[in-house]
Backbone as CSV, one residue per row, in Angstrom:
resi,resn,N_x,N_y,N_z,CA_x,CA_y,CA_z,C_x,C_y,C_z
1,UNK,0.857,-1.195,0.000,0.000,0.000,0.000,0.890,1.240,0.000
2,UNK,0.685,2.119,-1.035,1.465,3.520,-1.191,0.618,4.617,-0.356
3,UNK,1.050,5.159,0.418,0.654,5.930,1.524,0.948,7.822,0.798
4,UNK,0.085,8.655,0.593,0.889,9.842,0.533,0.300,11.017,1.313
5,UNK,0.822,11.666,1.972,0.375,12.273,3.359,0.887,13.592,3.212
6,UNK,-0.669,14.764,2.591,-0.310,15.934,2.845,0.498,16.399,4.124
7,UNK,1.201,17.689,3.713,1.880,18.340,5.160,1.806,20.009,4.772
8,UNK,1.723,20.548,5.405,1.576,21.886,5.733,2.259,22.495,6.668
9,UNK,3.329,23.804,6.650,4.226,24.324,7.178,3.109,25.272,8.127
10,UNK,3.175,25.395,9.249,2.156,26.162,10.268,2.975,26.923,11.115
11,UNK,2.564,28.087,11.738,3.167,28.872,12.565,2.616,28.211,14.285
12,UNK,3.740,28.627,15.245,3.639,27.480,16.576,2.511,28.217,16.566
13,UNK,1.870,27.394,17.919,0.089,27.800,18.374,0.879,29.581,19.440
14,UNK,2.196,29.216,19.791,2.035,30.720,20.723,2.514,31.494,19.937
15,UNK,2.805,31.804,18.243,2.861,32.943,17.813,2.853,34.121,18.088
16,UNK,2.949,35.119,17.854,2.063,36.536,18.346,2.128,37.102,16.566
17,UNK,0.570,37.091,16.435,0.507,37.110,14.699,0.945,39.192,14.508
18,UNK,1.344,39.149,12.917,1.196,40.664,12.783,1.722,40.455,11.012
19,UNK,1.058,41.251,10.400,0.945,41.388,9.018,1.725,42.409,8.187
20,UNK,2.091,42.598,7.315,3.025,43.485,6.470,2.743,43.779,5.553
21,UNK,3.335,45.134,4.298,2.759,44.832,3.017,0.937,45.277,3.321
22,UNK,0.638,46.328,3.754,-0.811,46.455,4.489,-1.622,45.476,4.527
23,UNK,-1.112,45.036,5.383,-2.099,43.802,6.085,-2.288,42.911,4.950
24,UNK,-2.069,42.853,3.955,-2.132,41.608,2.605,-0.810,40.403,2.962
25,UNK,-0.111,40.219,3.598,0.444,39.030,4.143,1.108,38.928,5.459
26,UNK,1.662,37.461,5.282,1.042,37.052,6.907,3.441,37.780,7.522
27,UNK,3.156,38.162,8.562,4.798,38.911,8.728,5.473,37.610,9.241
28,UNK,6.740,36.513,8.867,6.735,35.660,9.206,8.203,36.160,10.057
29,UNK,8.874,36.804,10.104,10.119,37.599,10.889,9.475,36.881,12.396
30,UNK,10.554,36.347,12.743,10.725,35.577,13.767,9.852,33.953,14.358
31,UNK,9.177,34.011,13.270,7.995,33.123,13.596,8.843,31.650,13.877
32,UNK,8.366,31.289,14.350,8.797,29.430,14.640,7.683,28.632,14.111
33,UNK,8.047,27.864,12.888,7.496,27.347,11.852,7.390,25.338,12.194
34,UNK,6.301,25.046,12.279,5.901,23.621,12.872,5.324,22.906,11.655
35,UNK,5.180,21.566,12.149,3.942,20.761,10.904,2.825,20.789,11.183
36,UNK,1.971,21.172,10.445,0.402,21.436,11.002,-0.117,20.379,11.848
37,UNK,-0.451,20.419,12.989,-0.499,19.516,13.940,-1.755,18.454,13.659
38,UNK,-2.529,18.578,12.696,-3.412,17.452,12.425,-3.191,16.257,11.011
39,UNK,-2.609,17.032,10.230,-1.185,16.776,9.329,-0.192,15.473,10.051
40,UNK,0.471,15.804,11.199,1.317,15.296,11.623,0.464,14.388,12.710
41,UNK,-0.003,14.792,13.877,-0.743,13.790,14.570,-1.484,12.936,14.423
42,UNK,-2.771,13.388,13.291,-3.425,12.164,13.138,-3.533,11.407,10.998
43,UNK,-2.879,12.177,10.557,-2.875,11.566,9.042,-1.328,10.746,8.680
44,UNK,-0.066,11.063,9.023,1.368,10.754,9.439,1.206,9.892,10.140
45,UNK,0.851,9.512,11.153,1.228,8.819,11.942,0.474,7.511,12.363
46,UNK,-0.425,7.840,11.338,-1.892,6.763,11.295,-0.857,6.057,10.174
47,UNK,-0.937,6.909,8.796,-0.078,6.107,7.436,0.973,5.623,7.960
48,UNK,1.866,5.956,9.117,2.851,5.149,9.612,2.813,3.937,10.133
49,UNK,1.626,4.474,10.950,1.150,2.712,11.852,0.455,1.608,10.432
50,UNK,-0.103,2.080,9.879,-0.274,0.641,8.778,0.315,0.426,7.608
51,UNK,1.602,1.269,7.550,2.745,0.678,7.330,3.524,-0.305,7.858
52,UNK,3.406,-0.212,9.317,4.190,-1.020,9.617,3.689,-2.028,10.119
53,UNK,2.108,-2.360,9.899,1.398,-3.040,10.069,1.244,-4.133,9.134
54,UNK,1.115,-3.144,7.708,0.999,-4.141,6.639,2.205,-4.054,5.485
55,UNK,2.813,-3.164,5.769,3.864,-3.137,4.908,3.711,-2.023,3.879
56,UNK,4.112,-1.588,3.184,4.034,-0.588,1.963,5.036,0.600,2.064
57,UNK,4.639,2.066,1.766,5.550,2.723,2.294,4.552,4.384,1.949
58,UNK,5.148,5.127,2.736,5.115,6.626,3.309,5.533,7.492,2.613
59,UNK,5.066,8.430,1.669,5.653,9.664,1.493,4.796,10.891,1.925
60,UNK,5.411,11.959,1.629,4.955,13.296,2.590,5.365,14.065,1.257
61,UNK,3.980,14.864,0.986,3.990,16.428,0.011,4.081,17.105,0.791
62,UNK,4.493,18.277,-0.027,4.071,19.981,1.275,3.887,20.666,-0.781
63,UNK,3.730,21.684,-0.506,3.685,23.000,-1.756,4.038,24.228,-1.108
64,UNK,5.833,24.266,-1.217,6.271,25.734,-0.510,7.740,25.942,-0.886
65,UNK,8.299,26.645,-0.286,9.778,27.148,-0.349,10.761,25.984,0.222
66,UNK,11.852,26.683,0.041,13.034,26.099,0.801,12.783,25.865,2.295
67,UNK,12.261,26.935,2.648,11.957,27.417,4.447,10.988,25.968,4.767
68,UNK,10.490,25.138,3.636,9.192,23.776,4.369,10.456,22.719,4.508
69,UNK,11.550,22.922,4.275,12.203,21.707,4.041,12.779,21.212,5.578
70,UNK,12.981,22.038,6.414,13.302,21.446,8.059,11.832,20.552,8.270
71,UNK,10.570,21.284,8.381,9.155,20.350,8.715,9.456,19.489,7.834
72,UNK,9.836,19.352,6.739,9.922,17.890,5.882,10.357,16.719,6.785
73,UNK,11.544,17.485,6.591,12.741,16.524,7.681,12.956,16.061,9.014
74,UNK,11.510,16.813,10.285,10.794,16.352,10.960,9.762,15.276,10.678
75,UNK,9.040,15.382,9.810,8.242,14.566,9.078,8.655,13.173,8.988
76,UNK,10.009,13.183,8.418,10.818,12.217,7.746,10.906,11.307,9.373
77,UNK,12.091,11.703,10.209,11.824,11.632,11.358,11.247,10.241,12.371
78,UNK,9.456,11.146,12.354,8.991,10.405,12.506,8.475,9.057,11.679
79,UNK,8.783,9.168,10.808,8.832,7.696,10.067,8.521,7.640,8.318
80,UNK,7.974,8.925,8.100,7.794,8.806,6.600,9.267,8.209,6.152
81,UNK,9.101,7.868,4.355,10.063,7.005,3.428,10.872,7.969,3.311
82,UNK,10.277,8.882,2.700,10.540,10.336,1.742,9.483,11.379,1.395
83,UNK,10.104,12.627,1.265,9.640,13.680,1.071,9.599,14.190,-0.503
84,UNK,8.176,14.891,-0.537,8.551,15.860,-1.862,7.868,17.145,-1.585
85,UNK,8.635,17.822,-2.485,8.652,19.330,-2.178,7.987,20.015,-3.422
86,UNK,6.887,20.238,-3.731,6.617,20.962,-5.001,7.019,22.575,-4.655
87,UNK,8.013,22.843,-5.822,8.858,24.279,-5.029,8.523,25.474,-5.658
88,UNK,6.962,26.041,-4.842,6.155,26.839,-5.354,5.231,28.014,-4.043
89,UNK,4.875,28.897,-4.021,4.670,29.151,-2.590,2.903,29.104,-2.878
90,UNK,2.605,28.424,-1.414,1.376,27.927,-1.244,0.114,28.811,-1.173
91,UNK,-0.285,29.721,-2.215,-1.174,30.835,-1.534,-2.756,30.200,-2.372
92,UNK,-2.781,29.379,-2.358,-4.208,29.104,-3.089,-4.555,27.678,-2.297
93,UNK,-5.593,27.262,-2.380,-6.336,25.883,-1.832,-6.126,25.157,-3.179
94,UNK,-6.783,25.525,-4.768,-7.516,25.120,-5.381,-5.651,24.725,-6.516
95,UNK,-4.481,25.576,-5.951,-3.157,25.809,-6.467,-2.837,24.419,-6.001
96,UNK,-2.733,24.499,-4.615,-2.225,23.546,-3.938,-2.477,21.726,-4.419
97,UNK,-3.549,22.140,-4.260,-4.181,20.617,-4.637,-3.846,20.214,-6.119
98,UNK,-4.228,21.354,-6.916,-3.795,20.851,-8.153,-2.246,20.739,-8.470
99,UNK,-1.689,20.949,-7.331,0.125,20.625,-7.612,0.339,19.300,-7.090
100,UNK,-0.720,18.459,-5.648,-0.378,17.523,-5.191,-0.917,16.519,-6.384
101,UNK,-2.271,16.543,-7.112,-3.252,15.571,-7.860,-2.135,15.348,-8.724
102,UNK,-1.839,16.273,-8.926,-0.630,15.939,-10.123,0.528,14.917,-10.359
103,UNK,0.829,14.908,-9.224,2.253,14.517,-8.662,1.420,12.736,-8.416
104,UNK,-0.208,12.756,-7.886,-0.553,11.663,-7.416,-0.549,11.084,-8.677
105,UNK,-1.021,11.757,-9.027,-1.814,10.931,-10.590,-0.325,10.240,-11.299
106,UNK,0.793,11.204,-11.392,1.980,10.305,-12.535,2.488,9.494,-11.146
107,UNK,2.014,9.135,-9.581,2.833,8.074,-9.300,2.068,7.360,-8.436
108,UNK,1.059,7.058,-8.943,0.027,6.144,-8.250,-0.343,5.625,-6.894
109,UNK,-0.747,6.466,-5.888,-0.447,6.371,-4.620,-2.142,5.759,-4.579
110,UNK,-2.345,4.359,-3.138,-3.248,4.166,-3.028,-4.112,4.894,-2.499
111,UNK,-3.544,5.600,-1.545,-4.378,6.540,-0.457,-3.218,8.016,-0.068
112,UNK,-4.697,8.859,-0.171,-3.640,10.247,0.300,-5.004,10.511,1.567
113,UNK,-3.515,11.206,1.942,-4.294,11.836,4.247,-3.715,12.653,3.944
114,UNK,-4.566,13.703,4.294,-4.583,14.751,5.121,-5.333,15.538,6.310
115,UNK,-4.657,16.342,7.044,-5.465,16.760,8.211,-6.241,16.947,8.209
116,UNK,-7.586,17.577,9.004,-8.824,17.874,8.809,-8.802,19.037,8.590
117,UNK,-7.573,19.980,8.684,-7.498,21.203,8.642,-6.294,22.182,8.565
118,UNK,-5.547,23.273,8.130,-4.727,23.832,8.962,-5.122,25.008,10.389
119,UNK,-3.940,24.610,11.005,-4.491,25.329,12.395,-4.098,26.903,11.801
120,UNK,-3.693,26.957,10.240,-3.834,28.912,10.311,-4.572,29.035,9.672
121,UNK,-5.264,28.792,8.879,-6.367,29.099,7.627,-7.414,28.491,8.700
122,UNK,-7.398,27.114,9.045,-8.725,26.515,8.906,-9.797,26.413,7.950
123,UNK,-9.507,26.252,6.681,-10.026,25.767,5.684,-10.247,24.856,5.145
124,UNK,-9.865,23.822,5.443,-10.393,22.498,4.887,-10.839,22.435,3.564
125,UNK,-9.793,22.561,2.750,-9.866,22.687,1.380,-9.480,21.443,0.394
126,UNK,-8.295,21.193,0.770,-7.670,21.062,-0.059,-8.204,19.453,-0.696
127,UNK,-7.878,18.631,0.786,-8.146,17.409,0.380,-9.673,16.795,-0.512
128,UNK,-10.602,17.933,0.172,-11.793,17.435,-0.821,-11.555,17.927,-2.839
129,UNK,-10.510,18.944,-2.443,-10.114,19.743,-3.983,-9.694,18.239,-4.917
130,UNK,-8.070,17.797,-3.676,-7.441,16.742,-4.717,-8.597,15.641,-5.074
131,UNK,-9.803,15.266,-4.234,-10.365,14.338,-4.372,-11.015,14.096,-5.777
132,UNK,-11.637,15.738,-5.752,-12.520,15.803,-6.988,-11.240,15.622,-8.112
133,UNK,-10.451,16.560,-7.989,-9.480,16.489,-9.219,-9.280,15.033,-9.603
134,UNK,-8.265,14.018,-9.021,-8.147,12.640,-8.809,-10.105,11.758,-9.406
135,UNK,-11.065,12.251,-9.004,-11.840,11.750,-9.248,-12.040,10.247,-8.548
136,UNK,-11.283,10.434,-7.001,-11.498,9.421,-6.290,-12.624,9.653,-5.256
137,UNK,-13.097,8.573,-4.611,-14.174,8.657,-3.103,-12.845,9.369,-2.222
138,UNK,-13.610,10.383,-1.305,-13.315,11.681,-0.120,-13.779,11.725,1.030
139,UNK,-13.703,11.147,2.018,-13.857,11.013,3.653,-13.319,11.501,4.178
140,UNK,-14.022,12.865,5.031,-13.554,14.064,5.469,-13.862,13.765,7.116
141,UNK,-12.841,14.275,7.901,-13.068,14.291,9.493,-12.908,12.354,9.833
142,UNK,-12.332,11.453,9.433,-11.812,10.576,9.950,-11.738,9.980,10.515
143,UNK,-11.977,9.451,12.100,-11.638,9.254,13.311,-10.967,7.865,13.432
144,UNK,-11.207,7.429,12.591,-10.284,5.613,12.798,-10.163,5.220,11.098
145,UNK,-9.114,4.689,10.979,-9.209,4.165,9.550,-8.062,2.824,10.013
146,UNK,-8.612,1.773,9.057,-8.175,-0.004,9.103,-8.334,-0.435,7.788
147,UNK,-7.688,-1.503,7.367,-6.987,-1.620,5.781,-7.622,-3.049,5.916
148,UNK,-7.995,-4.063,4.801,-7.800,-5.397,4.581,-7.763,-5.604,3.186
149,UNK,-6.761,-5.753,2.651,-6.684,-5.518,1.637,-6.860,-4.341,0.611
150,UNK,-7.657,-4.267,-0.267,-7.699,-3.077,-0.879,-8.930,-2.019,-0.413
151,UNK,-9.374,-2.770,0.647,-10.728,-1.891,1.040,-10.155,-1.326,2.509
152,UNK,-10.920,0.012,2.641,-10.497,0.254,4.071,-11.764,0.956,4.574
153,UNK,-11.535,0.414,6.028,-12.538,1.035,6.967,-12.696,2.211,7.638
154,UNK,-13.895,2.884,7.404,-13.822,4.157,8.608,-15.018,4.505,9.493
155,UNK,-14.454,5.482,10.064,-15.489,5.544,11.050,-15.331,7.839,10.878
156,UNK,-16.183,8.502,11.715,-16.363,9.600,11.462,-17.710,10.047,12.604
157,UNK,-17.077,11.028,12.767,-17.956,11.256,14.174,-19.162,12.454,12.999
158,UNK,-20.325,12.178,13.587,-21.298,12.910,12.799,-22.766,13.706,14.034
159,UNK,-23.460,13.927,13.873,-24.281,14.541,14.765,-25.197,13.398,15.489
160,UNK,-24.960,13.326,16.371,-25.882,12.332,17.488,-25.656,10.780,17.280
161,UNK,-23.967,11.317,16.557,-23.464,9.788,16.564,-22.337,9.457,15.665
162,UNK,-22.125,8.057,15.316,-20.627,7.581,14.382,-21.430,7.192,13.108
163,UNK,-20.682,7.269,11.973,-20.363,6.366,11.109,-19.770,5.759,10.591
164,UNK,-19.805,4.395,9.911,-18.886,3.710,9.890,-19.155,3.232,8.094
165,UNK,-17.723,3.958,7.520,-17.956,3.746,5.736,-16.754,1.955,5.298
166,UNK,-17.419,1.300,4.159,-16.302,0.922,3.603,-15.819,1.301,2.780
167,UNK,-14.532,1.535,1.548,-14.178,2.389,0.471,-13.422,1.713,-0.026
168,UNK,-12.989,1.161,-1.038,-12.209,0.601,-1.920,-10.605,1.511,-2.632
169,UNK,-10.100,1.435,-2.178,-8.656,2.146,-2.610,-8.584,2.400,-4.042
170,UNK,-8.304,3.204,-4.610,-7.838,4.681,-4.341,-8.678,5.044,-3.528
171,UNK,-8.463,6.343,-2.579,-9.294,7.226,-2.202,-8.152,8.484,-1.313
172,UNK,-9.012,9.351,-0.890,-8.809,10.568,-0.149,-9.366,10.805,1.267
173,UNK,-8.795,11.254,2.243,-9.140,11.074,3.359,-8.438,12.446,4.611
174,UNK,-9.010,12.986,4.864,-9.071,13.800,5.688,-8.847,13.688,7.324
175,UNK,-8.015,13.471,8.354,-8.421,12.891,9.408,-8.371,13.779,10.724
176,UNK,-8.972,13.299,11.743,-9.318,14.444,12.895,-8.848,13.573,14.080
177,UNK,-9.264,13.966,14.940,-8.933,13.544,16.039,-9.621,12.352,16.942
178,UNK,-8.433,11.072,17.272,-9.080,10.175,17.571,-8.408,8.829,16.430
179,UNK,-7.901,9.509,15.165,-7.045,8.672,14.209,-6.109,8.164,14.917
180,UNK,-5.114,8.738,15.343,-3.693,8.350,16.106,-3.352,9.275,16.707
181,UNK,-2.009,8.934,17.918,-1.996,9.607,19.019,-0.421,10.314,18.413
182,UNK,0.138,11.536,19.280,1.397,12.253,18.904,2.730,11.346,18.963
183,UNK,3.164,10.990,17.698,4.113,10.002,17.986,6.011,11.137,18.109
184,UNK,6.389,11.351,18.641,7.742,12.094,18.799,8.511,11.789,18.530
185,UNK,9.758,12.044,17.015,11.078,11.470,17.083,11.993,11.064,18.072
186,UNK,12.288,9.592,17.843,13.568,9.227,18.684,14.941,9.520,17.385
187,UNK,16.119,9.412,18.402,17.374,10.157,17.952,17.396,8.713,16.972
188,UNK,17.419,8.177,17.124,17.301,6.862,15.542,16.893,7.606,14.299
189,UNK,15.355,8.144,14.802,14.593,8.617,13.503,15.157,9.939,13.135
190,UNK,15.762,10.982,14.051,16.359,12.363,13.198,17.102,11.935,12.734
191,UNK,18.286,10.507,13.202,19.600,10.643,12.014,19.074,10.251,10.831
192,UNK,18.313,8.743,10.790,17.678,8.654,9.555,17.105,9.655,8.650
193,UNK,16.414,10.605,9.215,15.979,11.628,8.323,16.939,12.308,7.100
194,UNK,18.250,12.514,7.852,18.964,12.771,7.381,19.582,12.604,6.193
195,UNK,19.510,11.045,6.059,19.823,10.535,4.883,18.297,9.812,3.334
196,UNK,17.307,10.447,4.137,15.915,9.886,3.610,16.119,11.166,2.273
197,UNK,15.548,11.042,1.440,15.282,11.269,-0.039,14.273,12.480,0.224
198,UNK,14.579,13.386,-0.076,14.005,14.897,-0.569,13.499,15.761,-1.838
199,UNK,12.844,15.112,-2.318,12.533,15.379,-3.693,12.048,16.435,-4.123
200,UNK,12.979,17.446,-4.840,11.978,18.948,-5.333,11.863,18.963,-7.056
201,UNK,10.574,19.324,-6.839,9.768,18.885,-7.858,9.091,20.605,-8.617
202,UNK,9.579,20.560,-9.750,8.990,21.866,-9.924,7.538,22.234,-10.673
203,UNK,6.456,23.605,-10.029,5.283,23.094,-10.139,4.880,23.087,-11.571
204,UNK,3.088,22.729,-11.809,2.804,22.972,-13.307,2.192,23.947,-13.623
205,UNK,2.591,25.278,-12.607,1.854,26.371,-12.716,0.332,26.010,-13.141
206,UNK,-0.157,25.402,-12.205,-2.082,25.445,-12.162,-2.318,26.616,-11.600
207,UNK,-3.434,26.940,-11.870,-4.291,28.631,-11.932,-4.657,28.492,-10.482
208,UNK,-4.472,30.251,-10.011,-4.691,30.252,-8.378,-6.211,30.700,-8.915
209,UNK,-7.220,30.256,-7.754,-8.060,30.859,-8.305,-8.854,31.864,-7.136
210,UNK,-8.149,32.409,-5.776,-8.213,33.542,-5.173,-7.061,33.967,-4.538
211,UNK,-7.564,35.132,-4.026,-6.038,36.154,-3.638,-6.575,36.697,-2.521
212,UNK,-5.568,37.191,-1.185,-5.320,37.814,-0.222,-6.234,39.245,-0.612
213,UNK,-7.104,39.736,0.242,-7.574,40.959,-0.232,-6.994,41.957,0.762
214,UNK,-6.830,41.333,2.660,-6.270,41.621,3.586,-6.531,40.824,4.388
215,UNK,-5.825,40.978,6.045,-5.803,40.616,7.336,-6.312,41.276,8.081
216,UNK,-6.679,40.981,9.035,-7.378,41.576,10.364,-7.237,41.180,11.557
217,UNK,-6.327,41.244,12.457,-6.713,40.736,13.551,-7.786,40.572,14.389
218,UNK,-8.462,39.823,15.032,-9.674,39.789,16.311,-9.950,40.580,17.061
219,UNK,-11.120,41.899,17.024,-11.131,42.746,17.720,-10.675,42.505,19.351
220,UNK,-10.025,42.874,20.543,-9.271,42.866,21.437,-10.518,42.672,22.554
221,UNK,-10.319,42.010,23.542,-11.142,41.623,24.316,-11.057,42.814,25.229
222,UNK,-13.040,42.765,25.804,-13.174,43.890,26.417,-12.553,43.909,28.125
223,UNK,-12.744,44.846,28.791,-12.416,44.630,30.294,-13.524,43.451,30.646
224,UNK,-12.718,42.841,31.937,-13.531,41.796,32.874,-13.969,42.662,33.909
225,UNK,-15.449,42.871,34.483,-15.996,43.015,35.620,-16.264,42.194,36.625
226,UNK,-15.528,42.318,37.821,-16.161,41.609,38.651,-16.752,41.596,39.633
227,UNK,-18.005,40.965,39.545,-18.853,41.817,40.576,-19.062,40.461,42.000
228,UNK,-19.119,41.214,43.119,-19.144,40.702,44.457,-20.451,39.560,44.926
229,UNK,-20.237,38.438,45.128,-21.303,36.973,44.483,-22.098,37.285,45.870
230,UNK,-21.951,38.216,46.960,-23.093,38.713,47.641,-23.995,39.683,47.089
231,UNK,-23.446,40.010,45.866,-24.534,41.024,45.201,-25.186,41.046,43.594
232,UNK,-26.010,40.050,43.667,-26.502,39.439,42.759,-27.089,40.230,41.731
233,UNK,-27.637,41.114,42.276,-28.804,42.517,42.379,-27.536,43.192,40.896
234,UNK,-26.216,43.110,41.073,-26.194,44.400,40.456,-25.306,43.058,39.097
235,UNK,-25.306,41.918,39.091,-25.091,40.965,38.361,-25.961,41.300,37.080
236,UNK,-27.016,41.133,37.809,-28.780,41.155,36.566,-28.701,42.554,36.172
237,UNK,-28.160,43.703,36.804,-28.741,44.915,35.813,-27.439,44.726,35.035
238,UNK,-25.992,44.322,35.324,-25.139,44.343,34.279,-25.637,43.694,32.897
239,UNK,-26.112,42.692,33.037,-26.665,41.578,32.137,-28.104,42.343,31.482
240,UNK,-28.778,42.888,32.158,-29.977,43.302,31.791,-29.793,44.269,31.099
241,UNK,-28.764,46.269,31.188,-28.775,46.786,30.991,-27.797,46.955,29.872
242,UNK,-26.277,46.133,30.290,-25.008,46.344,29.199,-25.171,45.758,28.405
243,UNK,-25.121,44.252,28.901,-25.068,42.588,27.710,-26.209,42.863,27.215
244,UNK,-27.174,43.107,27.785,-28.330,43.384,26.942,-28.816,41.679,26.847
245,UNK,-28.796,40.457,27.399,-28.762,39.310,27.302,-29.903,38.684,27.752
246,UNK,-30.727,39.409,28.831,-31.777,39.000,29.490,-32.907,40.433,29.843
């Protein structure tokens, strides 16, 4: 089974965000740059475990610069084969995907994972994009996936309950939380990385098909009041008169 496992270069969760270029991109000067943590926790490390379950092997896309190639090599690490690098910078969903479909399509991978999301966009784009492109079945949000042969099992948390799909390989798959748990390089797996295969691949210029208009940060949270829990009385006119809530 050929495993290929989007990755996405993410800024850490304690960032402190700020924009440049009026607010039309993201200011990356000093940032500390991670693997998108659903990327890596539960789509990586799931394709790892039934690898080594059933055998086959692991590779890892990203669509970015030179600067994705350390997260590669974390990636690697934890257990992927090899990496490829389509060496193009990532500003589209509809870009992206059509640089990975591409790459799937001339090398026949049974199954591609990716996260359910990135933790900076939160868009959830891409993987349903490559799906359609590929013209394979797309199972989005994940929570367990199991192989027997060419069919694989899932499950997916849904409203007032689970479901549980079968799907026949090829396919696309999205995964969330509850797939697999944070697996952490041991010093075995960084040296290996080292010598694991890095492949840059140059793109086929597919059409972006939106653009940055600007940024905004989250208007700033207001003051906290706190009012004295012997005086209930002036609780309800806060609520009644400010919040306007009751």
């Amino acid at each position: 089974m050929k495993y290929l496992v989007c990755i996405s270069k993410a800024p850490d969760t304690t960032t402190k965000i700020s924009f440049t270029e009026n607010n039309t991109k993201f200011n990356e000067a000093g940032v500390q740059f991670i693997v998108n943590p659903y990327d890596e926790w539960y789509a990586l490390v799931r394709a790892i475990e039934l690898k080594e379950q059933g055998g086959g092997s692991v590779s890892i896309i990203t669509v970015g610069g030179a600067d994705c190639d350390p997260i590669l090599r974390k990636a690697l690490a934890i257990g992927a084969d090899e990496a490829i690098r389509i060496n193009a910078e990532a500003n589209d969903a509809f870009f992206v995907a059509n640089e990975i479909a591409n790459y799937a399509k001339e090398n026949q991978f049974d199954m591609i994972l990716t996260g359910k999301e990135t933790i900076n966009y939160n868009g959830s784009q891409v993987g349903g994009m490559i799906a359609a492109i590929l013209d394979y079945p797309y199972i989005s949000q994940a929570t367990s996936l199991e192989i027997s042969g060419n069919t694989a099992t899932l499950k997916r948390d849904i409203q007032g309950g689970a479901e549980e799909l079968e799907v026949d390989t090829p396919l696309v798959l999205s995964a969330a939380k509850g797939m697999a748990e944070q697996r952490i390089p041991n010093m075995r797996g960084i040296m290996a990385a080292r010598t694991k295969p890095l492949k840059v691949v140059e793109p086929t210029q597919a059409e972006e098909l939106t653009s940055i208009s600007s940024y905004s940060l989250p208007a700033e949270k207001g003051q906290v009041k706190l009012i004295d829990p012997e005086n209930p009385e002036e609780l309800i006119n806060l609520l009644h008169n400010e919040a306007k809530v009751i």
